[in-house]
Backbone atoms as SQL, in Angstrom:
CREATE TABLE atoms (id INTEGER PRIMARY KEY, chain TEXT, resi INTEGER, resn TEXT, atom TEXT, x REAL, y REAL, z REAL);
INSERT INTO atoms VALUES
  (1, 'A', 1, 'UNK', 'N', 30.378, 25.886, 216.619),
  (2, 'A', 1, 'UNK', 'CA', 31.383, 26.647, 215.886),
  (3, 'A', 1, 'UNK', 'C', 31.794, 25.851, 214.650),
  (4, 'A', 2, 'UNK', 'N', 32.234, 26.529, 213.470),
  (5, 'A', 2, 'UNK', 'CA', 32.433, 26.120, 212.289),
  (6, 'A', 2, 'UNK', 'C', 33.918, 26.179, 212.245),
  (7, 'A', 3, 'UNK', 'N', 34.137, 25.479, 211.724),
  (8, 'A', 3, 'UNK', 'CA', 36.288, 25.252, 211.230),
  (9, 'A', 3, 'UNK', 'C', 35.801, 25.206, 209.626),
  (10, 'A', 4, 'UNK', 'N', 37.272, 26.299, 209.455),
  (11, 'A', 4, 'UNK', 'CA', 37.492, 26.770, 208.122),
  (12, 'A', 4, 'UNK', 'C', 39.011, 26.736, 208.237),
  (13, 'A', 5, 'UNK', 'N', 39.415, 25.422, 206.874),
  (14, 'A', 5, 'UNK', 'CA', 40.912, 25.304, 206.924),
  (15, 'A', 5, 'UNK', 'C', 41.464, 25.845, 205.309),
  (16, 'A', 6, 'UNK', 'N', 42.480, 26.783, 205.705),
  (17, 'A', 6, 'UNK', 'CA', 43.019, 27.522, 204.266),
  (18, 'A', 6, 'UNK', 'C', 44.588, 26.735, 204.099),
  (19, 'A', 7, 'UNK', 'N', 45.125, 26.057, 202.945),
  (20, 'A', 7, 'UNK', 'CA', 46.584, 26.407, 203.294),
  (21, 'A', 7, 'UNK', 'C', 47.442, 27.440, 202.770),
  (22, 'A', 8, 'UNK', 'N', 48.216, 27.760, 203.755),
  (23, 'A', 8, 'UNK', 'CA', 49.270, 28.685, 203.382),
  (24, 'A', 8, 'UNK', 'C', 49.886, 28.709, 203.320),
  (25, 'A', 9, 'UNK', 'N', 51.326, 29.634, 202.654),
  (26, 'A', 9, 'UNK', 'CA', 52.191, 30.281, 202.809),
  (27, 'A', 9, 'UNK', 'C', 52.865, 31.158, 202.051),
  (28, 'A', 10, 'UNK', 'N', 53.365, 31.933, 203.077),
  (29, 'A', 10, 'UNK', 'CA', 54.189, 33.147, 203.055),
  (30, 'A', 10, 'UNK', 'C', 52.977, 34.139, 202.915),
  (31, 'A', 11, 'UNK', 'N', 51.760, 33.448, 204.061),
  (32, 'A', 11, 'UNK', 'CA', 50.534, 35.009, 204.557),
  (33, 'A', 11, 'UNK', 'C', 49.566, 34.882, 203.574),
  (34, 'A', 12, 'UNK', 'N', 49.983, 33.674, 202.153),
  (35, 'A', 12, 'UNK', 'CA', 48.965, 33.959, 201.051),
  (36, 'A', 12, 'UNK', 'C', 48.294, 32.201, 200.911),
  (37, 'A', 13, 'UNK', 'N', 47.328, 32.150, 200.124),
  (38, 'A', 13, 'UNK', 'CA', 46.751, 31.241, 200.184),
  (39, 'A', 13, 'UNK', 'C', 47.901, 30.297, 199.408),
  (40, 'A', 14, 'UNK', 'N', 47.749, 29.017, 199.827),
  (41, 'A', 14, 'UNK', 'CA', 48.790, 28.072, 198.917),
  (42, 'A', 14, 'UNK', 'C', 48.210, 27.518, 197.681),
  (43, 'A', 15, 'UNK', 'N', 49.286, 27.591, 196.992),
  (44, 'A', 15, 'UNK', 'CA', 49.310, 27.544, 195.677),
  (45, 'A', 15, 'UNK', 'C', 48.154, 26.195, 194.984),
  (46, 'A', 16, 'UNK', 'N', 48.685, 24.732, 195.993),
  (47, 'A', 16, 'UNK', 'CA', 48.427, 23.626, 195.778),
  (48, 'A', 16, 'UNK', 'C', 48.147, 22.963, 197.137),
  (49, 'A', 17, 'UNK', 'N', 46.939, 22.793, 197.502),
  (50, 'A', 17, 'UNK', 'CA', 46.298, 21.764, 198.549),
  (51, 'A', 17, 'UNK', 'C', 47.178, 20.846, 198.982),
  (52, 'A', 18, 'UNK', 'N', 47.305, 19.742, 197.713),
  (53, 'A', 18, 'UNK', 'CA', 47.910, 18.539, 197.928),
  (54, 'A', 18, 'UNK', 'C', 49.419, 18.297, 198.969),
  (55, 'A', 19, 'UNK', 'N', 49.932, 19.729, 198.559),
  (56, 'A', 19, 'UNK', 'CA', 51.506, 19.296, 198.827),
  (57, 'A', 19, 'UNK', 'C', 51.460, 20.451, 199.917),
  (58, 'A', 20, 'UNK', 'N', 51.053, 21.283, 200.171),
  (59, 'A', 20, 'UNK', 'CA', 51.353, 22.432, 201.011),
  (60, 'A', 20, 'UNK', 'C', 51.611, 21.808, 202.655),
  (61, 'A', 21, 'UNK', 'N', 52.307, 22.792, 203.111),
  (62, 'A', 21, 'UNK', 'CA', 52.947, 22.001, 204.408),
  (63, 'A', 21, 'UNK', 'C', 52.378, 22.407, 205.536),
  (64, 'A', 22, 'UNK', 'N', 51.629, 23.960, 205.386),
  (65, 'A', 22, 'UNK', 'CA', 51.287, 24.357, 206.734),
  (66, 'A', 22, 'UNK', 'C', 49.379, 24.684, 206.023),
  (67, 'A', 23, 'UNK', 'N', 48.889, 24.696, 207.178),
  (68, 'A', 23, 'UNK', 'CA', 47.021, 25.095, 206.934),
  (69, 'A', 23, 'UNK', 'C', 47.037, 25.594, 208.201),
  (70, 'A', 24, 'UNK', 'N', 46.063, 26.913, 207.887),
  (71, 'A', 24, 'UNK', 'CA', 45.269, 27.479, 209.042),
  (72, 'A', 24, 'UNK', 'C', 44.034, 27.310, 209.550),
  (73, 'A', 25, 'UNK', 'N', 43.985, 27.150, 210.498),
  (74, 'A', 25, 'UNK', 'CA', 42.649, 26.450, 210.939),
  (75, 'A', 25, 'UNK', 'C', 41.697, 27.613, 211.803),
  (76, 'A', 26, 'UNK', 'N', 40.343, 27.730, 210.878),
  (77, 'A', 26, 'UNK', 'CA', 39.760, 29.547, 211.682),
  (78, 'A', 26, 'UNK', 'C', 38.559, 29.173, 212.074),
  (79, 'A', 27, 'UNK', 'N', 38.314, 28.958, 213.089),
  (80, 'A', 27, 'UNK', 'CA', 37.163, 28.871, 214.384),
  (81, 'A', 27, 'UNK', 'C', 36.543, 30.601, 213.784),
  (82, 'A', 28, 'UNK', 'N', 34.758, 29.634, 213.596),
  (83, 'A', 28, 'UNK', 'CA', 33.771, 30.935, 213.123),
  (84, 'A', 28, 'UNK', 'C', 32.490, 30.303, 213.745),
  (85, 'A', 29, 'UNK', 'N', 32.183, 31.345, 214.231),
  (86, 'A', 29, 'UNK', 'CA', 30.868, 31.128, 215.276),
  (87, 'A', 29, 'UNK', 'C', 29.882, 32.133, 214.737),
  (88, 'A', 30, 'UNK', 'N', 28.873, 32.224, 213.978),
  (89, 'A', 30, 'UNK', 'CA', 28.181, 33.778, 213.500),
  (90, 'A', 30, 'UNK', 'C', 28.132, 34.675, 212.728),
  (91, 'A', 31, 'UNK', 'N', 29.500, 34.094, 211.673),
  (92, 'A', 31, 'UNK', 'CA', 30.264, 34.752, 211.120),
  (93, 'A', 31, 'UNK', 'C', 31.175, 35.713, 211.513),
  (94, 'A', 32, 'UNK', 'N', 31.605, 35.271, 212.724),
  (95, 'A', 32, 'UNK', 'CA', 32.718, 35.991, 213.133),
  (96, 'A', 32, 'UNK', 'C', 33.800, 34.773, 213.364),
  (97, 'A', 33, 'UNK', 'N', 35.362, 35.146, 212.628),
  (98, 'A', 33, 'UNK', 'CA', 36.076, 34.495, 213.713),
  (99, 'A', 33, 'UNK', 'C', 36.425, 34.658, 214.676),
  (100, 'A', 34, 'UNK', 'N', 36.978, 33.701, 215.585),
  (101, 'A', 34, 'UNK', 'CA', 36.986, 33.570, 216.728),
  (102, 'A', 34, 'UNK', 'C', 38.041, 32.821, 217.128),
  (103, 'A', 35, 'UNK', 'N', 38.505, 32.247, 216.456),
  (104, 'A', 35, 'UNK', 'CA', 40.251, 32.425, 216.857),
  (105, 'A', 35, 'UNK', 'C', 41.124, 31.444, 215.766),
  (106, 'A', 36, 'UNK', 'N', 42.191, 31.254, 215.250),
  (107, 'A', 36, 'UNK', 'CA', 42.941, 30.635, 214.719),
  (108, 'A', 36, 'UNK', 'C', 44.036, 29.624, 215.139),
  (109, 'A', 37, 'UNK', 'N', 44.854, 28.565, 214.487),
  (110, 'A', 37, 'UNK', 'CA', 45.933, 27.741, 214.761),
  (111, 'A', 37, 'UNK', 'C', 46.030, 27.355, 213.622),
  (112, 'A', 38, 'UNK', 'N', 47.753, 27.519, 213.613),
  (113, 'A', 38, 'UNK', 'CA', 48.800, 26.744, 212.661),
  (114, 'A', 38, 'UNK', 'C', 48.637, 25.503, 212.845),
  (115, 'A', 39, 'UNK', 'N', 48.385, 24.568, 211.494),
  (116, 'A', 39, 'UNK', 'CA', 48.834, 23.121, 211.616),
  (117, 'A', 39, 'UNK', 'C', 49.794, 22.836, 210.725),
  (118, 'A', 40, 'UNK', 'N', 51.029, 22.232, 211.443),
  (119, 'A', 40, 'UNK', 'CA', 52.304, 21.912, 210.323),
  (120, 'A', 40, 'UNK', 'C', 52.158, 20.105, 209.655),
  (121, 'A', 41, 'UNK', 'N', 51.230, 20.449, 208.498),
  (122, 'A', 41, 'UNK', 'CA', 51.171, 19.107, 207.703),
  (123, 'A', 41, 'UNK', 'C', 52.321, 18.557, 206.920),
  (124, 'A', 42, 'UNK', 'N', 53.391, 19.005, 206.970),
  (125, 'A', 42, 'UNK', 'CA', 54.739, 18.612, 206.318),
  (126, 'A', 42, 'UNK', 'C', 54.321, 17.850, 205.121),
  (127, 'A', 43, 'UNK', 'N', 54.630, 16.609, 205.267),
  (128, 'A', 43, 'UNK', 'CA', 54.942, 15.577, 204.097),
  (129, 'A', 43, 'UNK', 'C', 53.500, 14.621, 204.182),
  (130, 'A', 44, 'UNK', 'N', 52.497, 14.777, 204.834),
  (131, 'A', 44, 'UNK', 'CA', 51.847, 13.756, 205.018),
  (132, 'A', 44, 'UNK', 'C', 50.997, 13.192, 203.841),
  (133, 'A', 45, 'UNK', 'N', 50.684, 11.973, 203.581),
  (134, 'A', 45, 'UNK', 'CA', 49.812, 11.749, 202.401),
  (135, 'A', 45, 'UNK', 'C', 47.995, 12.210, 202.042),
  (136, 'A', 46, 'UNK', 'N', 48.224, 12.184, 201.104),
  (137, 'A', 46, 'UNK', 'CA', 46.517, 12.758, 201.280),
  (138, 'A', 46, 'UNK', 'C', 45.324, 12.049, 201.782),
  (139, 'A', 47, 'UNK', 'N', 45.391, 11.043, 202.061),
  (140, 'A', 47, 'UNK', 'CA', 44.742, 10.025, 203.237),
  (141, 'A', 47, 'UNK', 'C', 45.049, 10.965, 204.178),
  (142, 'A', 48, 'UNK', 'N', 46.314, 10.954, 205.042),
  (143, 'A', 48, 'UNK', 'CA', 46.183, 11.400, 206.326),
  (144, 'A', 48, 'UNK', 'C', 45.718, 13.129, 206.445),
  (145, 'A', 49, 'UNK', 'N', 46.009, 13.498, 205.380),
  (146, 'A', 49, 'UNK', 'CA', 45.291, 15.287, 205.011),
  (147, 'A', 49, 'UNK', 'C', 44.005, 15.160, 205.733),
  (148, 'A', 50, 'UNK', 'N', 43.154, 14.260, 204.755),
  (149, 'A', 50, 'UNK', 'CA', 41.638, 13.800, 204.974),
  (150, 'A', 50, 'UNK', 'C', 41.627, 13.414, 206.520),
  (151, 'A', 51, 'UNK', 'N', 42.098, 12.816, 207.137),
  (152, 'A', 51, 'UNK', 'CA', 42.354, 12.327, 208.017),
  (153, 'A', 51, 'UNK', 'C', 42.150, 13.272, 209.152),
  (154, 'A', 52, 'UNK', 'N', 43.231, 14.780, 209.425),
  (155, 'A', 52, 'UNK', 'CA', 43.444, 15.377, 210.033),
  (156, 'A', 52, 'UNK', 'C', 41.963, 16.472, 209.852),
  (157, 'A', 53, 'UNK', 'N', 41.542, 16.599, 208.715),
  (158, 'A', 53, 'UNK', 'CA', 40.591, 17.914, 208.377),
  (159, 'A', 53, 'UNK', 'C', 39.451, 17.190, 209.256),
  (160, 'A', 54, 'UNK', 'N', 39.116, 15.753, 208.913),
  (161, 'A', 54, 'UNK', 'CA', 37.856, 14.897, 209.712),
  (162, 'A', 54, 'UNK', 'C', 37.842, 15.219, 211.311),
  (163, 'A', 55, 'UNK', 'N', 39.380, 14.706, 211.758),
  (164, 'A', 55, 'UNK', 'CA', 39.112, 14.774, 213.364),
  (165, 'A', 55, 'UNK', 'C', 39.560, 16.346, 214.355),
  (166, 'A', 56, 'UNK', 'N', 40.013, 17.231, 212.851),
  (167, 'A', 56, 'UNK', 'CA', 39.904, 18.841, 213.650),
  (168, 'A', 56, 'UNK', 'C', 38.248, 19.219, 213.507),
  (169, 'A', 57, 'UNK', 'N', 37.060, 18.414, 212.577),
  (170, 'A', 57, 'UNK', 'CA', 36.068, 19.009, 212.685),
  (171, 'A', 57, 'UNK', 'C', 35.977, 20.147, 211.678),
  (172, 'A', 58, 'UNK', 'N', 36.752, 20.107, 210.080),
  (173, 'A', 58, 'UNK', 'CA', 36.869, 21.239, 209.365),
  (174, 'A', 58, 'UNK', 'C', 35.599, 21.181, 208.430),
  (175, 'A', 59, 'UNK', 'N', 34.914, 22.261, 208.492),
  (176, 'A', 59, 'UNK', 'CA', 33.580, 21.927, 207.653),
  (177, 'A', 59, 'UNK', 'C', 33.465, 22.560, 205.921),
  (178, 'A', 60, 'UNK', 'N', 34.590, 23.167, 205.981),
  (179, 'A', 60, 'UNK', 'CA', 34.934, 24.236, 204.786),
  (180, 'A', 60, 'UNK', 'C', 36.713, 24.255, 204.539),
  (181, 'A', 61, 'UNK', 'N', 36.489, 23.752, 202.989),
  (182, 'A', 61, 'UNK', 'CA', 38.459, 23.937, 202.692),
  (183, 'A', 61, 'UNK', 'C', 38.678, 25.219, 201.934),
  (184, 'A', 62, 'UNK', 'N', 38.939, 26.386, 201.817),
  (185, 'A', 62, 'UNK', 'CA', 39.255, 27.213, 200.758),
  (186, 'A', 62, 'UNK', 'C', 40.666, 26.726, 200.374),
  (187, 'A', 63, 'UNK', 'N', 40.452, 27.350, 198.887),
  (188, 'A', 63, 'UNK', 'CA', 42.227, 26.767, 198.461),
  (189, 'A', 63, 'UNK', 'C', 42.499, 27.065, 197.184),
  (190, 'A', 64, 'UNK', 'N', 43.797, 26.918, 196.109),
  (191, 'A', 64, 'UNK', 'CA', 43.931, 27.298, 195.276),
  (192, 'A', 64, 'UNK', 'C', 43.947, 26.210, 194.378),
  (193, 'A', 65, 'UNK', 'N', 44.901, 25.410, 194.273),
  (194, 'A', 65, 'UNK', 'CA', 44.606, 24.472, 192.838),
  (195, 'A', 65, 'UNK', 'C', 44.705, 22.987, 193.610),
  (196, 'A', 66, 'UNK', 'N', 43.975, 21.963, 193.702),
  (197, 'A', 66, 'UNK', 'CA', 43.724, 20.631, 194.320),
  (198, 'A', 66, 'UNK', 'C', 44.180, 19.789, 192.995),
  (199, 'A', 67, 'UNK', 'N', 44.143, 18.299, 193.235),
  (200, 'A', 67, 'UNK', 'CA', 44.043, 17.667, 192.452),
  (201, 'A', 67, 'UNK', 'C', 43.015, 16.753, 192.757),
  (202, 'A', 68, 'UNK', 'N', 41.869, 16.322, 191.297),
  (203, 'A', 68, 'UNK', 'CA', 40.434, 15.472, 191.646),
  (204, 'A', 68, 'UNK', 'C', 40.992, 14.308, 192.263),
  (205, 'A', 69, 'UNK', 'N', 41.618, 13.946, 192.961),
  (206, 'A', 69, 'UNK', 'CA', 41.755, 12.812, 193.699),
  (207, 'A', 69, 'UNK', 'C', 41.811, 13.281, 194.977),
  (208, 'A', 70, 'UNK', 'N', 42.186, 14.238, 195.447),
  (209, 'A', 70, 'UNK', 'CA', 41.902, 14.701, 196.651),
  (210, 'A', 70, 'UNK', 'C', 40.837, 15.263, 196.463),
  (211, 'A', 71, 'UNK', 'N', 40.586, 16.275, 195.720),
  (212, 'A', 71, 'UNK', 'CA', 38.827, 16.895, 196.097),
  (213, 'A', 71, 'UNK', 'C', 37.900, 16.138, 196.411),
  (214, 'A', 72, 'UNK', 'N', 37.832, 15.123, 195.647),
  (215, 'A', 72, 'UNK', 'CA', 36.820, 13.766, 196.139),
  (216, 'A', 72, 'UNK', 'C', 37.223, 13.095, 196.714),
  (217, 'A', 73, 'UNK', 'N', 38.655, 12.983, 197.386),
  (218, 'A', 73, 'UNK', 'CA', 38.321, 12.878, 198.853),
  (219, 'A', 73, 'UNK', 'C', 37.484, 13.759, 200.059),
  (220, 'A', 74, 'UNK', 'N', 37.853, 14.905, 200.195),
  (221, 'A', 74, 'UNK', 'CA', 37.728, 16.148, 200.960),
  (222, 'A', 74, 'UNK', 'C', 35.827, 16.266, 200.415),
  (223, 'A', 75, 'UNK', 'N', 35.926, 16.370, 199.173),
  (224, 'A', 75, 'UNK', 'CA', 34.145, 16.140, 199.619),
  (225, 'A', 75, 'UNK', 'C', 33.693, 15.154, 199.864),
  (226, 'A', 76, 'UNK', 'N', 34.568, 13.682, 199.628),
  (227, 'A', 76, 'UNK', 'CA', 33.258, 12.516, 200.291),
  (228, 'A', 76, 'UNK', 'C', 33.713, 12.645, 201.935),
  (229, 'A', 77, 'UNK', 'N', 34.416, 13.723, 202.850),
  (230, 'A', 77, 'UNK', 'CA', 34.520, 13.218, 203.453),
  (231, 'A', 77, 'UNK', 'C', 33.628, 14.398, 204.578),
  (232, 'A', 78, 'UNK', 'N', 32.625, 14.602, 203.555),
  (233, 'A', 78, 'UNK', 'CA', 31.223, 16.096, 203.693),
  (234, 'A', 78, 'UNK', 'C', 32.042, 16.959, 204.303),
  (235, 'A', 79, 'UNK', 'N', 32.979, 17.530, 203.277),
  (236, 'A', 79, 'UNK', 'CA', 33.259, 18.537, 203.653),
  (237, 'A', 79, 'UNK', 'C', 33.451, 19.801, 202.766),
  (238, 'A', 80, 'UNK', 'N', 33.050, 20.853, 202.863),
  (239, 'A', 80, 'UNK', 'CA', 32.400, 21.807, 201.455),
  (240, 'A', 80, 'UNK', 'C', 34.170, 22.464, 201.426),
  (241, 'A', 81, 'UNK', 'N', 34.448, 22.662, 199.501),
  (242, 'A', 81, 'UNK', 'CA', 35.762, 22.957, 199.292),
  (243, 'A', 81, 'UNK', 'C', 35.726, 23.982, 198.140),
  (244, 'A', 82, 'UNK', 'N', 35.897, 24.964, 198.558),
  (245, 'A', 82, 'UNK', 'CA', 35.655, 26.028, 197.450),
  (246, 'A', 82, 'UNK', 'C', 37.396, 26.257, 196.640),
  (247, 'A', 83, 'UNK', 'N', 37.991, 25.974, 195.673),
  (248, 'A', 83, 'UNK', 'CA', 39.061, 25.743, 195.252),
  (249, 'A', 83, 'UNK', 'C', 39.188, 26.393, 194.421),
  (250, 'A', 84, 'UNK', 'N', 40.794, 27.213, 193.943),
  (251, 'A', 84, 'UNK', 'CA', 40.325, 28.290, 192.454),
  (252, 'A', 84, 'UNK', 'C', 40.519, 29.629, 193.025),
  (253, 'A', 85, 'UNK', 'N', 40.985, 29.445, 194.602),
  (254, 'A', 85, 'UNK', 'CA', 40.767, 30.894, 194.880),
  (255, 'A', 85, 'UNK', 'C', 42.459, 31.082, 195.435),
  (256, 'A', 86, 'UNK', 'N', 43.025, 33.098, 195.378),
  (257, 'A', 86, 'UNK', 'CA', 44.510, 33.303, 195.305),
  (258, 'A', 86, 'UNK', 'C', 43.722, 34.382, 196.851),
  (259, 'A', 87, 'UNK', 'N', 44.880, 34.501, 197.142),
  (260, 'A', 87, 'UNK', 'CA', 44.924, 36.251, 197.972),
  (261, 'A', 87, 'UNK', 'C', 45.634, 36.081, 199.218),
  (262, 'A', 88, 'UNK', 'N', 45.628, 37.012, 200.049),
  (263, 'A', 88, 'UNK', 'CA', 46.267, 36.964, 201.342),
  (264, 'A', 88, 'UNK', 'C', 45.400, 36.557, 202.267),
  (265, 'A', 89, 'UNK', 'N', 45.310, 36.249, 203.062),
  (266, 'A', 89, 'UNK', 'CA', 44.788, 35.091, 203.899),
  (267, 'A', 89, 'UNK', 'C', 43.951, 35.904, 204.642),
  (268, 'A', 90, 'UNK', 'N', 43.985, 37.254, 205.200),
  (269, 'A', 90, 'UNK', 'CA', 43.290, 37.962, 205.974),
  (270, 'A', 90, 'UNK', 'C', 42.334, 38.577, 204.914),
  (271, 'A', 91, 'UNK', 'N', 42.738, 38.946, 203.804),
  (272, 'A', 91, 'UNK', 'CA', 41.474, 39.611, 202.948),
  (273, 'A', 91, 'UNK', 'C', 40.541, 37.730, 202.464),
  (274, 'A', 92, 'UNK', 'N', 41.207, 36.912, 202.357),
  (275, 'A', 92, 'UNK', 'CA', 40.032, 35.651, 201.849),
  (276, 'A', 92, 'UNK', 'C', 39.383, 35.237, 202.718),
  (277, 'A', 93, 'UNK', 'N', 39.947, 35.365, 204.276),
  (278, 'A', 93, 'UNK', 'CA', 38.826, 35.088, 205.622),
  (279, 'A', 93, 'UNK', 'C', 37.702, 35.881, 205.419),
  (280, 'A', 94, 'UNK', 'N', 38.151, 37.544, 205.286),
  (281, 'A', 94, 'UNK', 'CA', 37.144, 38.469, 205.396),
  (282, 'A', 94, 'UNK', 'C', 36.193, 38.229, 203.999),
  (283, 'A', 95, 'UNK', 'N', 36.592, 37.879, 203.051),
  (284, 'A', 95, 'UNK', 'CA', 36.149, 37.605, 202.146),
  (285, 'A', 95, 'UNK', 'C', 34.555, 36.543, 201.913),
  (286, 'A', 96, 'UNK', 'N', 35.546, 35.339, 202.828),
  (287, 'A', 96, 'UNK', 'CA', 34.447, 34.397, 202.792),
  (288, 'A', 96, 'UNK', 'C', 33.250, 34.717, 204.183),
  (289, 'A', 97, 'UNK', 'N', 34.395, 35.427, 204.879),
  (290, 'A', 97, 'UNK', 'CA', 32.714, 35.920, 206.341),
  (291, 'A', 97, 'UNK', 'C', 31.533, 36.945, 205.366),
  (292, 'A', 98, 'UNK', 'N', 32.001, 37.741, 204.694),
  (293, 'A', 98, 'UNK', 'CA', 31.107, 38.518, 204.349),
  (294, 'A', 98, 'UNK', 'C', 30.966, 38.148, 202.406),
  (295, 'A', 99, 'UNK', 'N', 31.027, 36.764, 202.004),
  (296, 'A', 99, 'UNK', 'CA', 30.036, 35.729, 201.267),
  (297, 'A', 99, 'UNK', 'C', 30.762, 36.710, 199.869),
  (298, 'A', 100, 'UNK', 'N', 32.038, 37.048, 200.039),
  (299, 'A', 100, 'UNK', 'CA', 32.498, 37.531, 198.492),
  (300, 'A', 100, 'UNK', 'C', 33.213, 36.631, 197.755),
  (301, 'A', 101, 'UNK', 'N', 33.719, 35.545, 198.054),
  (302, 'A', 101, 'UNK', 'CA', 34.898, 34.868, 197.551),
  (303, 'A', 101, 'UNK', 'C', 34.301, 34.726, 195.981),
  (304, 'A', 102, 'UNK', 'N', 33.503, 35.121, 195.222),
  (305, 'A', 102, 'UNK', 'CA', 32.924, 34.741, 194.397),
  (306, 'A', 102, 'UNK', 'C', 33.330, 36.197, 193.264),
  (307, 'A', 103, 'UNK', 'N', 33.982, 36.775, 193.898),
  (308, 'A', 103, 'UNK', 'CA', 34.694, 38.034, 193.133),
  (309, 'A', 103, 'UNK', 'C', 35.819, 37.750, 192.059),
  (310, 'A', 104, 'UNK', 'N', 36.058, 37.631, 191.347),
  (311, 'A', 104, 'UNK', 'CA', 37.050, 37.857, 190.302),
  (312, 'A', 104, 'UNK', 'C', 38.821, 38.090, 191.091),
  (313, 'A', 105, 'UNK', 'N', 38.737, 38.679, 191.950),
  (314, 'A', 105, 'UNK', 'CA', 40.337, 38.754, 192.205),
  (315, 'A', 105, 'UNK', 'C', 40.787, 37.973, 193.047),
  (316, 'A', 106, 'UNK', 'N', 39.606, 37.041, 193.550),
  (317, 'A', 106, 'UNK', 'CA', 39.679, 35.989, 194.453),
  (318, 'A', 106, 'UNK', 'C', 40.342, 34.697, 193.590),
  (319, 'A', 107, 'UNK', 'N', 40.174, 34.615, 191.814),
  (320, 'A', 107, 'UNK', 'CA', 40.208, 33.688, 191.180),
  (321, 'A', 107, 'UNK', 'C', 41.535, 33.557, 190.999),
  (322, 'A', 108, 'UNK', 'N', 42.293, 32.201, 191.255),
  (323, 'A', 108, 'UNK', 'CA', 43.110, 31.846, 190.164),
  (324, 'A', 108, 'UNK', 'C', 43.377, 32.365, 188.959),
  (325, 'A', 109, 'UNK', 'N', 44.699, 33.020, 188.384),
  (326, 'A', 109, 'UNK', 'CA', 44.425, 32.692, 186.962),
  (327, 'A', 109, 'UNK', 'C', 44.381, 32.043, 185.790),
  (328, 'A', 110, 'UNK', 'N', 43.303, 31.958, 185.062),
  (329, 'A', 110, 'UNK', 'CA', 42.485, 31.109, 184.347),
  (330, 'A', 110, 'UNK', 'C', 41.137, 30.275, 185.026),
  (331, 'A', 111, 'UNK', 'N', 40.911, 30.499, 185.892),
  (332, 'A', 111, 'UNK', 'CA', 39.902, 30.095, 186.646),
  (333, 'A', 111, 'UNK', 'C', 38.970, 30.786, 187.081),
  (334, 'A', 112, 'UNK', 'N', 37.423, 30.145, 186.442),
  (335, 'A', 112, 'UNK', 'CA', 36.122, 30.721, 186.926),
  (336, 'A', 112, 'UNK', 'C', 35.430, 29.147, 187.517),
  (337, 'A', 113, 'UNK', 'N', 34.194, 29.947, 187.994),
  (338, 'A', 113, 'UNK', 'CA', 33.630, 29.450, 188.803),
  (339, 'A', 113, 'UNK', 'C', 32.631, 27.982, 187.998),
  (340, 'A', 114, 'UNK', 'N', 32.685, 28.215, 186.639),
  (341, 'A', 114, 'UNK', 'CA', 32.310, 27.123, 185.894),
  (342, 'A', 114, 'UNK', 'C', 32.551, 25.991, 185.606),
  (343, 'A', 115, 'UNK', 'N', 34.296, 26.383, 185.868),
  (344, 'A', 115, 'UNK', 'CA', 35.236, 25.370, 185.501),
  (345, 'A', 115, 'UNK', 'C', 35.263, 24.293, 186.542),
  (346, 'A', 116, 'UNK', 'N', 35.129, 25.060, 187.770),
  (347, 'A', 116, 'UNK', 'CA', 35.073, 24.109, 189.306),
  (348, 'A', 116, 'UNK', 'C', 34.875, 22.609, 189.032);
């Protein structure tokens, strides 16, 4: 099974990786999920972010705006991070099971896929 961690809140993707307090964590087997959990990351530093994504086994970060000091963390730590992306959390799951996140209303605004 694959772990896919989004953060959120208020149901929508979070704004900013770095600082966000809560991430959802979505168990996908087939491209189906298969079940979810809240993790409450409060205040922790981005070491221990990295930290927590390594030993839940997260193989995929979706998210909205990072900063390159964490992204290169989160990818040296092989873990694939598609960043740049807005929406409600149930249309960007369905989104990324059925390989759309690459749509335009998925984007940030001011953000394409070049800029990554």
């Amino acid at each position: 099974m694959k772990r896919l961690a989004i953060p959120i809140f208020q149901n929508r993707v979070s704004p900013v990786l770095d600082s966000c307090r809560h991430m959802l964590l979505v168990g996908i087997d087939k491209n189906t999920e298969m079940d979810r959990e809240n993790i409450y990351l409060g205040t922790m530093s981005l070491t221990e972010r990295c930290a927590i994504f390594t030993k839940l086994e997260v193989a995929v970060v979706i998210c909205g705006g990072v900063s390159e000091v964490f992204a290169n963390m989160v990818v040296g730590s092989n873990i694939i991070l598609i960043n740049g992306i807005v929406g409600e959390i149930d249309d960007v799951i369905k989104a990324y099971l059925e390989e759309r996140l690459d749509r335009p209303q998925f984007y940030m605004p001011g953000f394409s896929p070049n800029n990554s």
